[in-house]
C-alpha positions, 0 to 999 in steps of 0.5 A: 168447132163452131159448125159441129156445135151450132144447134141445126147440124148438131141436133142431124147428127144426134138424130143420125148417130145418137148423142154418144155418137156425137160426142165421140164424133166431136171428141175426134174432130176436136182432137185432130184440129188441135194437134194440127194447129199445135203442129202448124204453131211450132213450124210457123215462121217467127214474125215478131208483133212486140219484143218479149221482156222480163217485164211481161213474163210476169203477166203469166205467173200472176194470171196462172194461178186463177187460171189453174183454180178455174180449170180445176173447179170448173172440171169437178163441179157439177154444172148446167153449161159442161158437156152432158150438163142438160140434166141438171137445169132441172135440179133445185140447187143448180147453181153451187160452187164456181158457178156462183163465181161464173158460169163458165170457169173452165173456159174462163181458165182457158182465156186467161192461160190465152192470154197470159201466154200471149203477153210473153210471146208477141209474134204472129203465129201467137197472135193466130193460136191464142187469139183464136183460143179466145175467140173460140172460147167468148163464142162457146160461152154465148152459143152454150148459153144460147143452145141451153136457153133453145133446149130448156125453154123458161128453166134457163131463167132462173140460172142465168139470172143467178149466175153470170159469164163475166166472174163475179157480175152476178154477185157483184150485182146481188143476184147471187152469193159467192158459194165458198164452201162450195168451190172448196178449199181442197179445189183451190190447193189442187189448182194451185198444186196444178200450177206448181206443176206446170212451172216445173214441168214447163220448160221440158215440155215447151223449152221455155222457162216461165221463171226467167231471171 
């Protein structure tokens, strides 16, 4: 993931396959990989790191609500670090919504599923996927960052001074304005419907319960 995104063999294989080419081309391999890791995890041996309990099944019904919201508004807000999102660095009004939360919200949604999950699970096939997630995830915050930086030459400046990837810097250190109307309150109750899915959906799917009595 992180060889196919690095500037140099990126900008090859735009110039070779053009940039759709590309993204169909990372769309494939991105899918393949995960499903092979998904299948690696279920087959994976269970070598237990600390016990799972009651107690910490907790960690994920409190987190997953914010993470669910994330994912939500981070996939229906217009912004400079989505897929494709180049063209709107130019934009007077670039930083809206979610963005002035953090500039990253969708990959912040995914660290924080990560993490919730791997409070509950404590085995070292968790350990691996989860925290590999992660990894991949703080890295394509700083690479998106840096690739867009290299690309728009001084019009990332002004974005990344208004914006932060930590969720609430910038407005915790007045560079910014939390943009409530922006995010929406329709964005808020689609992620929480989202969650309320996902706890009814979830034991069909996983065989687990995340509501454990």
């Amino acid at each position: 993931h992180f060889v196919l995104a690095s500037v140099p063999v990126r900008q090859v294989l735009i110039e070779r396959i053009g940039l759709s080419g590309f993204r169909v081309l990372f769309s494939i391999f991105a899918i393949i990989t995960l499903t092979w890791v998904i299948l690696a995890y279920k087959m994976a041996p269970y070598i237990e790191w600390w016990e799972a309990s009651l107690e910490l099944n907790i960690i994920p019904l409190i987190i997953m609500p914010f993470s669910c919201i994330l994912a939500v508004a981070g996939l229906t807000t217009h912004n400079v670090t989505m897929v494709g999102g180049e063209h709107l660095i130019d934009e007077p009004n670039s930083v809206k919504g979610i963005m002035t939360v953090t500039r990253h919200p969708f990959l912040w949604a995914v660290i924080l599923l990560s993490v919730s999950h791997l409070a509950v699970t404590g085995d070292s096939a968790s350990v691996i996927l989860f925290g590999g997630i992660i990894v991949l995830a703080l890295g394509g915050m700083v690479h998106i960052d840096y690739r867009r930086a290299q690309l728009s030459n001084a019009a990332w400046g002004p974005i990344a001074l208004r914006t932060s990837i930590v969720p609430f810097a910038a407005a915790a250190t007045g560079r910014t304005q939390i943009d409530w109307s922006g995010i929406g309150i329709s964005r808020v109750g689609a992620g929480l419907a989202l969650y309320c899915l996902l706890l009814v959906i979830h034991e069909n799917i996983f065989g687990i319960t995340p509501l454990m009595s």
